[in-house]
N, C-alpha and C positions, 0 to 999 in steps of 0.2 A: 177379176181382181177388184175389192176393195178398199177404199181406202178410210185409214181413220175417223177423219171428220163425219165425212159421208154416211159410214155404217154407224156413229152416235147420232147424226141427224136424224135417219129413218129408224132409228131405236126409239125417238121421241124422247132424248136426256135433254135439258134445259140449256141454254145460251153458255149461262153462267157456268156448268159445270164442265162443259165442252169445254170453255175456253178455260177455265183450270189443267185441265186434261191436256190438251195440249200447249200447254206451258209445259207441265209435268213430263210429255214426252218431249218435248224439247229438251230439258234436262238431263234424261235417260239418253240420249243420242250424244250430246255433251262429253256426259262421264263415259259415255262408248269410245270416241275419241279419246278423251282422257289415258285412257286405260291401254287403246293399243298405242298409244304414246311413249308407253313404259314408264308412267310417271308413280311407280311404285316403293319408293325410299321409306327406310321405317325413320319415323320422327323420333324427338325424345318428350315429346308429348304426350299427356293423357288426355280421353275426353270424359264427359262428365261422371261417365261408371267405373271411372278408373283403370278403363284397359286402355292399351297403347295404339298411338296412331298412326297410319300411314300418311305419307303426303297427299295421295288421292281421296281419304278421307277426308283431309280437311278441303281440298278441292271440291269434292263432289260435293259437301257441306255449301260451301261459295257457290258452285251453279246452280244446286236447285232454290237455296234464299234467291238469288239474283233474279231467277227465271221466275220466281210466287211473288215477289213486288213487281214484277212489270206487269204480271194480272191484272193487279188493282183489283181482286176480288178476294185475297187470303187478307183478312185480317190480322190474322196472328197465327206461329207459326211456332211448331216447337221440334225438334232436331236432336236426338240420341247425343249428337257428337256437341251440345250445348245445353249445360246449365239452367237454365232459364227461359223463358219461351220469349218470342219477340213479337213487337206489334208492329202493324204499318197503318202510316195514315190513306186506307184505302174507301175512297168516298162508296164504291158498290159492294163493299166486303162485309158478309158477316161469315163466312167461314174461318175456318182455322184448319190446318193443315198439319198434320203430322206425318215425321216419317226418318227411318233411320237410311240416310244416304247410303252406305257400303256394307250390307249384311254379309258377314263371313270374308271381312278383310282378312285375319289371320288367316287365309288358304290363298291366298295370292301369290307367297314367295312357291307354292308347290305346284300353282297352273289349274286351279280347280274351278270350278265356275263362283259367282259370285254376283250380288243384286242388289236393287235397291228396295223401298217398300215406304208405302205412301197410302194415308187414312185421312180423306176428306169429309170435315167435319161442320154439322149447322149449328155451331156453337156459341156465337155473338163474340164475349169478351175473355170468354175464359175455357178450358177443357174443363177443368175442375167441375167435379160435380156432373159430369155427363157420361152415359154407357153408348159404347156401340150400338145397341139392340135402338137406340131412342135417337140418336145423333150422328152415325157414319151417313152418306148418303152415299159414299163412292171411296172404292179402296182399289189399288191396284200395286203391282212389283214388276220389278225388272229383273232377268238373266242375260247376264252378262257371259257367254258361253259361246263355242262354234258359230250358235246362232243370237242374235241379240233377240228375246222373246218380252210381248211387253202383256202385261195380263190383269184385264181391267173387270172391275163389278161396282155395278148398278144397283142401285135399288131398287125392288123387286123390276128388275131389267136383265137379271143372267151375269155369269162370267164369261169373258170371250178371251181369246190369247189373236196377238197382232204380232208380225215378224218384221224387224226393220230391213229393208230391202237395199239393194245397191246405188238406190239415187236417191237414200238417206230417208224415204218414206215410211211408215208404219202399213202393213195391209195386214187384211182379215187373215185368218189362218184356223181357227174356230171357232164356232160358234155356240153358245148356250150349252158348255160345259155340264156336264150330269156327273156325280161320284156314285158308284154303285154300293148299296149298304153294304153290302161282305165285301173280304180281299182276302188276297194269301200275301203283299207285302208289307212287311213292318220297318220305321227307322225309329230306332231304340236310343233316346238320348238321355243324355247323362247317365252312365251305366252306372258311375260308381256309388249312385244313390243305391242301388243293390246290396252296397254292404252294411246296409244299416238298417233298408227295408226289405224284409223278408219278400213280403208281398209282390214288391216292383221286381225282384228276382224273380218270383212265381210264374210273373207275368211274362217276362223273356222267356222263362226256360220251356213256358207252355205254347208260344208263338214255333219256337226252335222244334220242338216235340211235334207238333203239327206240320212239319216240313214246308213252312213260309218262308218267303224269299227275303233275305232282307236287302234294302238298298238306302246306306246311310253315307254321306258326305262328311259329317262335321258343319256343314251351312243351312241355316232353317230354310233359304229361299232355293236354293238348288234340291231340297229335300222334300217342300212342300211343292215345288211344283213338278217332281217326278209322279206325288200323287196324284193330280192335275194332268197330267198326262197322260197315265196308267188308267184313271177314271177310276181308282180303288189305293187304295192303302192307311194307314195311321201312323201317324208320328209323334212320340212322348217324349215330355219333358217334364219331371215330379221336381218336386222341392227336396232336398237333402240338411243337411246339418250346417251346411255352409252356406246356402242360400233358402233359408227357413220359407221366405214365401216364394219361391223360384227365382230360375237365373233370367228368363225371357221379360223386356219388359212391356205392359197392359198396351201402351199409347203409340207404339213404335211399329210393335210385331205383332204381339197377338190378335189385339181388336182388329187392326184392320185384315188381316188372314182367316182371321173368322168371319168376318166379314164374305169375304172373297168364298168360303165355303162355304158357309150359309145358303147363297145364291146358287150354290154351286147343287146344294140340295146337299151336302155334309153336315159336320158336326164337330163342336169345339168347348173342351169343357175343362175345367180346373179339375184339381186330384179330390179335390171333394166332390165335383159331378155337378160345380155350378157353371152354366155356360159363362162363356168369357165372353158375351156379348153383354152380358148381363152387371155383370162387374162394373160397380164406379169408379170412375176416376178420381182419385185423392189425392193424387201427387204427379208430376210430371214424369218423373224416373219409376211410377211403381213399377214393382214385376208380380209376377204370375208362374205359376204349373201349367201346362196346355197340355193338353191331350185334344188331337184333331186328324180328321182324315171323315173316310166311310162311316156312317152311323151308329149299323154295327156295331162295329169293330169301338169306336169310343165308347160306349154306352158296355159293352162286355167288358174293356178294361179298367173303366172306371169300377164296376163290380165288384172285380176282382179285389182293388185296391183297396176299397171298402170291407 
């Protein structure tokens, strides 16, 4: 049995990011608590993309800031469930830290699983202006599920998955993560772009036609890490009439999940087939199209779309 600290030690990640990292698992152990607490009340709040809030949203929002200022190495910090990015006067800090505290709150009142997701950035003052591909150095997410799964990537260091155990520790559970280029599972999101894109209907009816398995939640972190687990599959998400450049947003979810596959030896690309590692950051709420999973599998459906 390993334990957190220990397996970043002899992975040779840096002081600095270790000790981000376990902040950050601090936090994911938190909202773990938090959550079989039953601290799940809908608010009559919105957060800053105008969807509605649970109270453990804005909770979980409070632990993990709390836990990135006691670092003293996040600089600045920006948070789905907040407007505006925040800075701290941190004397060791030039990172910034992004990350949407409760992905796929809406599936809470039904028992589904659900996560966090978290993109550490070498950014100095600002995200603006910086892509994943030049500036993540470490991405990782949480599943909040049966099991609490915590699932971290390095640069050029691998993806690894850690299981929080009973006396509240994080240990190893796998190791340097691989996605194999083909799959037979697809999670097909946002379907109702189909009625307007011929093509993205092409593309389900041809996955269906091919007798692939699909396995979709409704949650990108309970969906993306079935890929992750399976070691195969693709997950889409196109832009439709209502969310012209997608619903998912660049600084939150995507880059850092690309991130996380990249390492993983995957693939993550916009509906135009530009990776989303690649994409700059121009605003803090931008969003994005993703198509990500197997190599593959993204590169044949972006294709198709095309």
């Amino acid at each position: 049995m390993q334990f957190f600290n220990h397996f970043l030690r002899e992975k040779g990640v840096s002081a600095d990011i270790r000790s981000l990292l376990y902040h950050v698992a601090r936090a994911v152990k938190y909202i773990n608590f938090s959550l079989r607490a039953g601290n799940t009340q809908q608010l009559t709040t919105q957060n800053a993309s105008g969807e509605s809030q649970l109270k453990l949203d804005v909770l979980a929002d409070q632990i993990i800031t709390n836990e990135l200022q006691k670092s003293e190495l996040a600089h600045i910090i920006a948070s789905e469930e907040q407007e505006k990015v925040r800075k701290f006067a941190a004397p060791r800090g030039k990172y910034g830290v992004s990350f949407d505290p409760l992905d796929g709150s809406s599936l809470v009142d039904t028992n589904l699983a659900i996560g966090s997701i978290f993109g550490i950035w070498d950014c100095g003052e600002s995200f603006i202006g910086t892509t994943g591909r030049k500036n993540l150095v470490a991405s990782c997410y949480a599943v909040y599920g049966p099991r609490v799964t915590f699932v971290i990537a390095i640069k050029n260091k691998g993806t690894h998955e850690f299981e929080l155990n009973d006396v509240g520790e994080f240990t190893v559970t796998r190791e340097n993560i691989q996605l194999k280029p083909d799959s037979k599972y697809f999670a097909p999101g946002n379907l109702r772009a189909g009625k307007g894109n011929a093509r993205y209907l092409q593309l389900i009816q041809e996955w269906i036609l091919e007798g692939r398995t699909l396995r979709y939640s409704g949650g990108m972190v309970p969906d993306l890490n079935h890929i992750l687990c399976k070691e195969e599959g693709i997950f889409s998400y196109p832009h439709d009439q209502k969310y012209p450049q997608g619903k998912l947003r660049l600084l939150f979810e995507c880059a850092p999940f690309a991130f996380l596959f990249a390492e993983a030896g995957g693939s993550a690309l916009d509906q135009e087939g530009l990776p989303i590692l690649d994409i700059k950051v121009k605003e803090i709420h931008q969003r994005t199209s993703i198509f990500i999973g197997s190599k593959n599998e993204v590169e044949k459906a972006i294709k198709i779309l095309k």
